[in-house]
ZAMARGU-4260 file (C-alpha; in steps of 0.2 Angstrom, whole numbers, plus 5000, padded with zeros to 4 digits):
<rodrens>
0) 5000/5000/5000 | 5006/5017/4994 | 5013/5028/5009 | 5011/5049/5009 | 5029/5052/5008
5) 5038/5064/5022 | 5027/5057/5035 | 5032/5046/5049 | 5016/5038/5056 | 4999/5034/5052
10) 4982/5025/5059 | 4969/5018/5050 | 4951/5024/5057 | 4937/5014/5054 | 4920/5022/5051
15) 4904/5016/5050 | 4892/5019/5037 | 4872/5023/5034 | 4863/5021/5020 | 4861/5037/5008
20) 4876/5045/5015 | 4884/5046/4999 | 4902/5052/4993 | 4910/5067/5001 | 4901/5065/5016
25) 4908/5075/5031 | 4912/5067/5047 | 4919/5070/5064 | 4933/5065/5074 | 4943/5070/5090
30) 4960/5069/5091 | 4969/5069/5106 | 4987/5072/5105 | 4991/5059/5119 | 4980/5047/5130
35) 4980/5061/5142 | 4965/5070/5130 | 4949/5071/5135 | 4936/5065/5125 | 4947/5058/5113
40) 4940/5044/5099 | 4961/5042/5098 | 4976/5049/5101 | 4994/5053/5091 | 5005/5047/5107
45) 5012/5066/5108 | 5021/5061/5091 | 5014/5074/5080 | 5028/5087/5078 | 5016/5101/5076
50) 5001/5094/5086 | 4984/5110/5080 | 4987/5123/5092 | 4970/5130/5087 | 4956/5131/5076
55) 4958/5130/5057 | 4976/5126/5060 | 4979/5109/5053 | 4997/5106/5062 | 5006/5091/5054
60) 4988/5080/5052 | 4984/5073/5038 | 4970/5062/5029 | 4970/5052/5016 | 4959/5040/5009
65) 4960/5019/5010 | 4974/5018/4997 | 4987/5028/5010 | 4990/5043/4998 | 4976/5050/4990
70) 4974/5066/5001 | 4954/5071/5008 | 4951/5089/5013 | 4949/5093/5033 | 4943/5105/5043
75) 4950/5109/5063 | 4934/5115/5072 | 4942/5118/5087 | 4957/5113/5099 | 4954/5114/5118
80) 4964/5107/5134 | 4983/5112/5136 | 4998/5102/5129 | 5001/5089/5131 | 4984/5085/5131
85) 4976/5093/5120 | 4961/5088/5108 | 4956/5094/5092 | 4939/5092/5081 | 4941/5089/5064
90) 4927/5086/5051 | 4935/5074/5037 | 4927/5073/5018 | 4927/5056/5016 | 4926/5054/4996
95) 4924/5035/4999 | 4904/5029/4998 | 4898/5030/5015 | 4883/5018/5012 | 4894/5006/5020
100) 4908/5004/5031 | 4923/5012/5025 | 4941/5018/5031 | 4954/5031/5031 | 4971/5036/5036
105) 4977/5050/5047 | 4994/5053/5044 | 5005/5063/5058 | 5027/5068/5061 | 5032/5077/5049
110) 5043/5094/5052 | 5041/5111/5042 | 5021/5103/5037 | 5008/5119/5030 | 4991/5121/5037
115) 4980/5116/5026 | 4965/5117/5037 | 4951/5121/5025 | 4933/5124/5027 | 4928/5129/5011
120) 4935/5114/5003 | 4927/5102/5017 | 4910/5107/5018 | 4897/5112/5003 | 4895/5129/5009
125) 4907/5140/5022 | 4912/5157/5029 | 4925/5160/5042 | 4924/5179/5038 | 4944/5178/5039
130) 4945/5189/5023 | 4944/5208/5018 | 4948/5222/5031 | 4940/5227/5044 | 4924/5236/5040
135) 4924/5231/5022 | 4904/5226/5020 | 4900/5206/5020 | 4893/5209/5001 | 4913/5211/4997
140) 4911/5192/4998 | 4928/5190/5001 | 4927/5172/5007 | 4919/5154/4996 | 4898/5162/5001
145) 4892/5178/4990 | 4882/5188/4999 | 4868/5199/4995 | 4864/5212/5005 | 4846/5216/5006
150) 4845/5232/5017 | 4857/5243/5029 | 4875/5236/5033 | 4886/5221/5041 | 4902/5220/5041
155) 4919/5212/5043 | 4926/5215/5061 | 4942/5213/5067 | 4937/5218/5087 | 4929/5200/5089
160) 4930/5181/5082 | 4929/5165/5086 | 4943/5156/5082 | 4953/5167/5068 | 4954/5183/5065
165) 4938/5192/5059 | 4918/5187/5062 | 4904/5195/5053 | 4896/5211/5062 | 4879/5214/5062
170) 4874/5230/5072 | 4854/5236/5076 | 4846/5249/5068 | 4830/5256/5074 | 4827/5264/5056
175) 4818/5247/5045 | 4824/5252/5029 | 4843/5250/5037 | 4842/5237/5050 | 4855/5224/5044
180) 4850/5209/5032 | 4857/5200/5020 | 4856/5182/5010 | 4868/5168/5004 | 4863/5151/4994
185) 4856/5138/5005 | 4849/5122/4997 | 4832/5117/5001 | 4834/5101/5007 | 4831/5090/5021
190) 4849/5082/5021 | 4857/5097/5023 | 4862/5104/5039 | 4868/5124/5047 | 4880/5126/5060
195) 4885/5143/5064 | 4893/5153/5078 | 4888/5168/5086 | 4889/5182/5098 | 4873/5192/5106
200) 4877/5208/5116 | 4867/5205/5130 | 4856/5222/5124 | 4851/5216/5106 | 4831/5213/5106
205) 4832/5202/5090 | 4845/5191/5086 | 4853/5180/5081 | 4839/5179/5067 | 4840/5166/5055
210) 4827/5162/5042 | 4826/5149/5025 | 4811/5144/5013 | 4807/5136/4997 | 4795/5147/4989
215) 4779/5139/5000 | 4786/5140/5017 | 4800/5147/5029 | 4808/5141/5045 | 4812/5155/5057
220) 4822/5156/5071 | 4828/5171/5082 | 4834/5176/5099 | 4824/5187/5112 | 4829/5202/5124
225) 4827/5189/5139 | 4837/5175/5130 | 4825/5164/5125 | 4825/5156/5107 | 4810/5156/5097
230) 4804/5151/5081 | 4788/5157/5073 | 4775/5147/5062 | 4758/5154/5063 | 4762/5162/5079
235) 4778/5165/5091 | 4785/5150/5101 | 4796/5149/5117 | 4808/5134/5112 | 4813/5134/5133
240) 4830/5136/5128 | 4842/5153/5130 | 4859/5157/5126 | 4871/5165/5136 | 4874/5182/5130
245) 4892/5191/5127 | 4898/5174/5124 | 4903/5164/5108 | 4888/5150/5106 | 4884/5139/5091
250) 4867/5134/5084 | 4865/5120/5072 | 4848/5117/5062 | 4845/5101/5053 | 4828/5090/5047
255) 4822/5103/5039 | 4807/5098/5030 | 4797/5112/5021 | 4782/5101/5016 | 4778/5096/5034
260) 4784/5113/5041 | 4793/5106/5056 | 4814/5107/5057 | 4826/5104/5073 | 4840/5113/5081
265) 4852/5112/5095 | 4861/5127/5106 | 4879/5122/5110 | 4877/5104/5104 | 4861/5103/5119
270) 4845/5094/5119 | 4838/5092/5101 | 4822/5103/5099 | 4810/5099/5087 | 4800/5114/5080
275) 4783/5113/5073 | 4779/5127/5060 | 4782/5137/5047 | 4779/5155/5040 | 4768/5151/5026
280) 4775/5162/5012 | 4786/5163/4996 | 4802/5174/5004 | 4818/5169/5003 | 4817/5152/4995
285) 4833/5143/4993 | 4843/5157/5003 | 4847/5158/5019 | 4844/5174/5030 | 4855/5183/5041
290) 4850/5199/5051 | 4847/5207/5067 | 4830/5219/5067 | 4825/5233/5076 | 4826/5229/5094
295) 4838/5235/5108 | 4855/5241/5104 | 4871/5231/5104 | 4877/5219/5089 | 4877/5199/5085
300) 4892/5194/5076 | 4892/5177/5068 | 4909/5166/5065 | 4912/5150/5057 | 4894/5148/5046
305) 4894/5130/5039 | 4884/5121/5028 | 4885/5101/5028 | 4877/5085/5022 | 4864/5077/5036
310) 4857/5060/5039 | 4847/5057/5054 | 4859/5043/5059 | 4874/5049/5052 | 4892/5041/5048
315) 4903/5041/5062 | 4920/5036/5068 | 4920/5017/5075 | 4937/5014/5080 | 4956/5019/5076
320) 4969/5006/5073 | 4988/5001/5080 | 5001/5014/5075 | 5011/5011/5061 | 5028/5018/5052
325) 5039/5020/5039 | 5054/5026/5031 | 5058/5045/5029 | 5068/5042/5015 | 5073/5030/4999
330) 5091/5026/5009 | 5084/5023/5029 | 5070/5013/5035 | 5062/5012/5052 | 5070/4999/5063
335) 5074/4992/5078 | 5094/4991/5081 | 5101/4983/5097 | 5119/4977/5101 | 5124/4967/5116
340) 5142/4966/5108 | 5140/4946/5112 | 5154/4942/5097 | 5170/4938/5096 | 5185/4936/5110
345) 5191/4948/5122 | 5201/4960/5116 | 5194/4959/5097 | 5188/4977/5090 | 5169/4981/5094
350) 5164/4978/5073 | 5147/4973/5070 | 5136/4989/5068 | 5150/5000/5076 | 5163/5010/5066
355) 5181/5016/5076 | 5184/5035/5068 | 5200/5040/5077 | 5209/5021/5081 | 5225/5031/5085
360) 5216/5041/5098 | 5204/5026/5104 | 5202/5006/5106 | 5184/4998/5107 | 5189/4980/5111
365) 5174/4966/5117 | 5177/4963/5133 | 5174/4948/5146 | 5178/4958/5163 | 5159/4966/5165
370) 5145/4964/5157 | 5128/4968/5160 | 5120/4953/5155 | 5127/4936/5142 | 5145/4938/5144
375) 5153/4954/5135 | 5152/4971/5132 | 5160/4985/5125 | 5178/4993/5133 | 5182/5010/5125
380) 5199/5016/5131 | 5210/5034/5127 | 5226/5032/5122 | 5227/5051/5116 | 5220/5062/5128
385) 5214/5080/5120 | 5212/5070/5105 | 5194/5067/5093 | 5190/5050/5097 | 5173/5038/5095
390) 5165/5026/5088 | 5147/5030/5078 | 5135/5021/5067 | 5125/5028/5054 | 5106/5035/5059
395) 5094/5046/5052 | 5091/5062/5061 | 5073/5062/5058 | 5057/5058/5066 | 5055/5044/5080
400) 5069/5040/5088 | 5075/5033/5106 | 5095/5028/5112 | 5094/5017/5126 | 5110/5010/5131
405) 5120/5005/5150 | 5135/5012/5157 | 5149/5009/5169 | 5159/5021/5173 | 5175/5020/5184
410) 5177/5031/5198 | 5194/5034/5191 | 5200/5039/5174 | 5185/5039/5167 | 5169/5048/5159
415) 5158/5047/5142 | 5149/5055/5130 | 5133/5050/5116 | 5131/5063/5102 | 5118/5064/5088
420) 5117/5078/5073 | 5106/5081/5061 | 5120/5092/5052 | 5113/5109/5061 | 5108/5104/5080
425) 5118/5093/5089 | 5112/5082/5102 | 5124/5079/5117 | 5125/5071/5133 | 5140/5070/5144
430) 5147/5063/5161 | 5165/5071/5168 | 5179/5060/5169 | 5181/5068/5187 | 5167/5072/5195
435) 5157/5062/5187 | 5142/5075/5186 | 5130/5074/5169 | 5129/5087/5156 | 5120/5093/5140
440) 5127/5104/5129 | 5117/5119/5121 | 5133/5130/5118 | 5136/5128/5133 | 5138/5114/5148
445) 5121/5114/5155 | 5123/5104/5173 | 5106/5094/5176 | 5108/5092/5194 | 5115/5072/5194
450) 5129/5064/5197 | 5131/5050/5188 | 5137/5034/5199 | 5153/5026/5197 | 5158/5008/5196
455) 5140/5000/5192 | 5130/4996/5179 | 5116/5011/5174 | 5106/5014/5161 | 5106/5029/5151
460) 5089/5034/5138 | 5088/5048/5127 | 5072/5050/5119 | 5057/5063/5113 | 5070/5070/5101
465) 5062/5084/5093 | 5074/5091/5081 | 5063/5105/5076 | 5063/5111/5093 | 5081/5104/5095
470) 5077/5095/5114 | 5077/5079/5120 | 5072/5071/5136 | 5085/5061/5147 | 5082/5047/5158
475) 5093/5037/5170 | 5085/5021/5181 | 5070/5032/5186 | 5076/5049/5185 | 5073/5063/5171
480) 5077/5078/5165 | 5065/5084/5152 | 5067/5098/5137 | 5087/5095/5138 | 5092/5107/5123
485) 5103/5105/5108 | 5119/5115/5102 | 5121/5122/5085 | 5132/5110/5078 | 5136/5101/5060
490) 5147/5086/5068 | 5138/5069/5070 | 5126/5073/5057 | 5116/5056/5056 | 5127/5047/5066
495) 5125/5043/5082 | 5143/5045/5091 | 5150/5034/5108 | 5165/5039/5116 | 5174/5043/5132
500) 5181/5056/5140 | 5201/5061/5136 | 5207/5072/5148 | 5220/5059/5151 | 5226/5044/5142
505) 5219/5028/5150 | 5200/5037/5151 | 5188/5022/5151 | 5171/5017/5151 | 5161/5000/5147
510) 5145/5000/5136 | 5132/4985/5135 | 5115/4982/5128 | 5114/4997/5116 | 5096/4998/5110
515) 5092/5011/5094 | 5076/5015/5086 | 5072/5026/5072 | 5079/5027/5056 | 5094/5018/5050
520) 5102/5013/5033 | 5090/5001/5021 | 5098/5000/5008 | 5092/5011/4995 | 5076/5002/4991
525) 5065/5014/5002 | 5055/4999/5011 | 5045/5004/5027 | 5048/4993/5041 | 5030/4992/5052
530) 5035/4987/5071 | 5022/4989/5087 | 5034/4995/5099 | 5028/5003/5114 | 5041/5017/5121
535) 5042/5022/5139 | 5051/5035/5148
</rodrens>
């Protein structure tokens, strides 16, 4: 199966299908970006590099449909909670039939990714208002809606929005031929849905007022000076439900149905209320109506007006599957790269995976004496102090990655350091030969507060490595230290580097059990490696 290339991870998500939904049907997800999200359907394990840090921001996310690349338009409603924990809704047009069951991919990790957040291309009809300048009046139709303005003015307003930058102002006038009104295509149709924000100044007598027909009847519906919601069919009704004034709320109106005059709404995704009644006239027929009359003073502005596709059960996520990965580029693929240097006899150089980059400043011999489990490790000696000196293998600096490997450092003569580049930030961790307190290196030696202890076995992780933000996390038998920072180097540029210290010839230290995931050489073919592996720190 094809893969969307640059991206590290995907899950599959499962939806279930209802008859007549059709093709391009939009449905909802909620996307936690670790377990730690409430209400999540899933969660991206706090791997996305750019999790949405707001609405219409799409972050690194991505859909595609079943064949792993063929991309679907999305739209981020909102994203709430704080990081790590945040959650995001998304609707997804699903171009797949959604008669039946069908599935998609959600792609996520990749650095430098563009929002591609879009409403317009994600629902049949939508306004965010994030066009024009402030002022310009709606019938500018800056946005994917044209407006017609019917009497007196709205306007684009910068001083309030929802999620963006701009919402759609209409103020009251008391004079009728100037009180604000205008109209946009709305489809008569009962599988058709409007959802739109808005924001009532707790003084506006009328409004919200929204209003749609199809040349025999029209639905109604409007905010009172006390709160209340009505709509109006032969005469005014109290739905027994208010909204909160000088406050963003949404409304959503679905089963409409002209012929039998009835239609249902909800306030903040609330109780659904079914409204019987219908002005019985010609207006406004296939257009939907936006004003507030001539009531009170104060303004409404309205944010975020969409129009969808609507069944009365509805398509709906089901379930997510496992995590999956693949290769970042045609020369690495994803793997899982351990050495317990169980090869050879004492004394013989460390081989295998390991390459010795300065051998006239440094040994790397197997060694028998200690070990932490089997019955070798590796000894790396200086035999040039002041001298470059390691041993590296080659690994991607790119997406998922954790070094997990155990020490044992002398209480004498001896120290170490692990490096990693990506060829501008270089990862660096470091315990002195003396004192044998641990370091990272930002451009300067950073102490975190531990002292690292001598003449046992301990391990040592590095993990979280976010080379965007160029930190990493550190762990050693229980303890942490999180957001280490990187330097601004070009050496070890996808390598990772072992050494000791040199401050004096004779520096030692013993590695064992060295444990590598992320991406490592593949041998040009560009073949994605899948592995269910569960990181902790």
């Amino acid at each position: 199966m094809a893969w969307l290339t640059d991206w590290n991870y995907r899950k599959q998500i499962n939806i279930t299908g209802q008859s007549g939904a059709g093709t391009n049907y939009q449905v909802k997800v909620l996307v936690g970006e670790s377990s730690g999200a409430t209400g999540e359907n899933f969660d991206l394990a706090e791997k996305a590099v750019s999790f949405p840090s707001s609405a219409n921001d799409s972050g690194d996310i991505r859909f595609t449909a079943s064949d792993g690349d063929t991309l679907l338009s999305f739209w981020v409603e909102s994203v709430t909670g704080t990081t790590p924990n945040r959650l995001a809704t998304i609707w997804v047009k699903v171009s797949a039939n959604l008669d039946s069951n069908q599935s998609i991919y959600i792609y996520y990790g990749k650095s430098g990714a563009a929002n591609v957040s879009s409403g317009s291309n994600t629902f049949i009809a939508f306004d965010d208002f994030e066009w024009g300048n402030d002022e310009d009046d709606l019938n500018t139709s800056g946005g994917s809606v044209t407006w017609t303005k019917v009497r007196g003015s709205a306007f684009i307003d910068t001083a309030r929005a929802y999620g963006g930058t701009r919402s759609a102002r209409f103020t009251v006038n008391w004079d009728y031929d100037k009180y604000p009104e205008y109209t946009m295509p709305f489809s008569v149709s009962n599988e058709v849905s409007l959802i739109v924000r808005f924001y009532k100044n707790d003084g506006v007598g009328n409004g919200p007022n929204l209003s749609q027909g199809d040349g025999s009847n029209r639905w109604s519906i409007y905010a009172v000076p006390n709160e209340n919601i009505l709509y109006y069919g032969e005469s005014e009704t109290n739905s027994g439900v208010q909204v909160t004034p000088d406050a963003w709320q949404k409304i959503e109106i679905f089963n409409i149905n002209h012929t039998a005059q009835t239609f249902s709404f909800k306030i903040n995704d609330g109780s659904q209320i079914n409204a019987t009644g219908m002005y019985n006239d010609g207006s406004y027929n296939g257009l939907l109506q936006l004003l507030t009359y001539v009531d009170g003073s104060g303004s409404v502005w309205y944010d975020d007006l969409i129009v969808r596709k609507w069944k009365s059960t509805e398509p709906a996520y089901a379930s997510a599957g496992g995590e999956e990965e693949s290769s970042s580029s045609d020369d690495y693929v994803l793997g899982h790269v351990t050495d317990d240097f169980e090869r050879g006899v004492n004394g013989d150089d460390v081989g295998g995976i390991w390459t010795n980059v300065h051998p006239t400043n440094l040994t790397a011999k197997i060694s028998t004496v200690t070990k932490v489990s089997g019955t070798r490790s590796v000894l790396l000696t200086c035999i040039k102090s002041g001298q470059p000196h390691c041993i590296k293998m080659s690994a991607l600096a790119d997406g998922v990655q954790y070094i997990s490997v155990n020490l044992l450092i002398p209480s004498t003569d001896g120290g170490m350091c692990i490096e990693m580049g990506n060829g501008s930030k270089r990862l660096l961790f470091h315990v002195n030969a003396s004192s044998k307190s641990s370091y990272y290196y930002d451009g300067s030696w950073e102490w975190i507060g531990y002292t690292w202890p001598s003449d046992i076995w301990a391990t040592l992780k590095i993990g979280n490595i976010n080379w965007t933000a160029g930190t990493f996390n550190i762990y050693r038998n229980g303890w942490w230290l999180s957001a280490a920072v990187m330097g601004n180097s070009s050496e070890a540029e996808n390598e990772i580097w072992l050494t000791t210290t040199a401050d004096s010839t004779n520096d030692y230290c013993y590695y064992d059990d060295f444990d590598f995931y992320g991406y490592v050489p593949g041998g040009g073919d560009g073949e994605s490696v899948t592995k269910n592996v569960i990181i902790m720190f």
